[in-house]
C-alpha positions as CSV (number, residue, x, y, z in Angstrom):
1,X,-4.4,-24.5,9.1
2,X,-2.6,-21.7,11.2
3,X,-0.5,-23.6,12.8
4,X,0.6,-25.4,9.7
5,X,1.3,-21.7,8.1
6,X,3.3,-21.2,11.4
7,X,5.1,-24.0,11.4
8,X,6.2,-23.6,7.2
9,X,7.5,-19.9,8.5
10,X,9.5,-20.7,11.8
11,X,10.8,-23.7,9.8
12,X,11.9,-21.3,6.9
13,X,13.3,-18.7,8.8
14,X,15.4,-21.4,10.8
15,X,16.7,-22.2,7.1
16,X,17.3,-19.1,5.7
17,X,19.4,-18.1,8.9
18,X,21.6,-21.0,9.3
19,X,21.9,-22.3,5.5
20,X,24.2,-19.6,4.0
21,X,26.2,-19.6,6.9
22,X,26.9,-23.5,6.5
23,X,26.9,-23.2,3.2
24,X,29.9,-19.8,3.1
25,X,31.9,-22.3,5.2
26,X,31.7,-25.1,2.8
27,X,30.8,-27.5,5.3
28,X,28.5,-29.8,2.7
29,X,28.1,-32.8,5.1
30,X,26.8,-30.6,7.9
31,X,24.8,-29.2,5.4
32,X,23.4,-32.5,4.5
33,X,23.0,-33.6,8.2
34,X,21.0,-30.3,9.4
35,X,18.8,-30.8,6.1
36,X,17.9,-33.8,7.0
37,X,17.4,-33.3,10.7
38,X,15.2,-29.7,9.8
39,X,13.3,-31.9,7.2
40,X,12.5,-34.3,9.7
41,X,11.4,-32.3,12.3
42,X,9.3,-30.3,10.2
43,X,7.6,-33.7,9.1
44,X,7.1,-34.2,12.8
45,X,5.8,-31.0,13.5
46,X,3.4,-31.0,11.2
47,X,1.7,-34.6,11.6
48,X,1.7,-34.0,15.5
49,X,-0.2,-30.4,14.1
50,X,-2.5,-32.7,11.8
51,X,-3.3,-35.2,15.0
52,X,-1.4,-37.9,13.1
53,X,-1.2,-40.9,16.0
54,X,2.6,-41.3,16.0
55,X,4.8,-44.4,17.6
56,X,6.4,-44.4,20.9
57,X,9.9,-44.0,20.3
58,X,10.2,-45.5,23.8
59,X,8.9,-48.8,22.2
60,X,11.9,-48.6,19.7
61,X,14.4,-47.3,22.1
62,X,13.4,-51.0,24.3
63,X,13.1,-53.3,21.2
64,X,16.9,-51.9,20.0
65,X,17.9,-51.9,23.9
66,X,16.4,-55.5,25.4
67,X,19.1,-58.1,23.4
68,X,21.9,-55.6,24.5
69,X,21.1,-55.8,27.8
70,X,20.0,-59.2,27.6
71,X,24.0,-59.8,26.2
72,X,25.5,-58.1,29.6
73,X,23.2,-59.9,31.8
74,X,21.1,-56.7,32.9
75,X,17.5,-58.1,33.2
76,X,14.6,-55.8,33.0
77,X,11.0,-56.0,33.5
78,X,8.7,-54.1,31.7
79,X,4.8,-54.5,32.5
């Protein structure tokens, strides 16, 4: 339960730092893009905090990879 306190006030204070100054330059679709990216990574953070069992993201990076490689005639071999 600490950690997830921790996490709630890095994660804040991350916010409150770099928010006003996107926000004073008017820069609304960085402001979007580093919501999202700061939501997601405190969604992250906290399930890897909780033990949540997460995906790979090696197993995505292959499955989006493979047919593109595949295409330019690079074989791989995976075991």
């Amino acid at each position: 339960m600490a950690t997830i306190v921790l996490l709630v006030a890095v994660f804040t204070v991350i916010g409150l730092f770099e928010v006003p100054k996107i926000v004073e330059k008017r820069l609304w679709r960085e402001l979007i893009v580093f919501s999202f990216l700061l939501v997601f990574g405190f969604t992250l953070s906290v399930l890897l905090a909780l033990d949540v069992p997460l995906p790979s993201p090696a197993r995505g990076t292959r499955f989006l990879m493979e047919p593109i490689l595949r295409l330019l005639g690079i074989h791989t071999y995976y075991s």
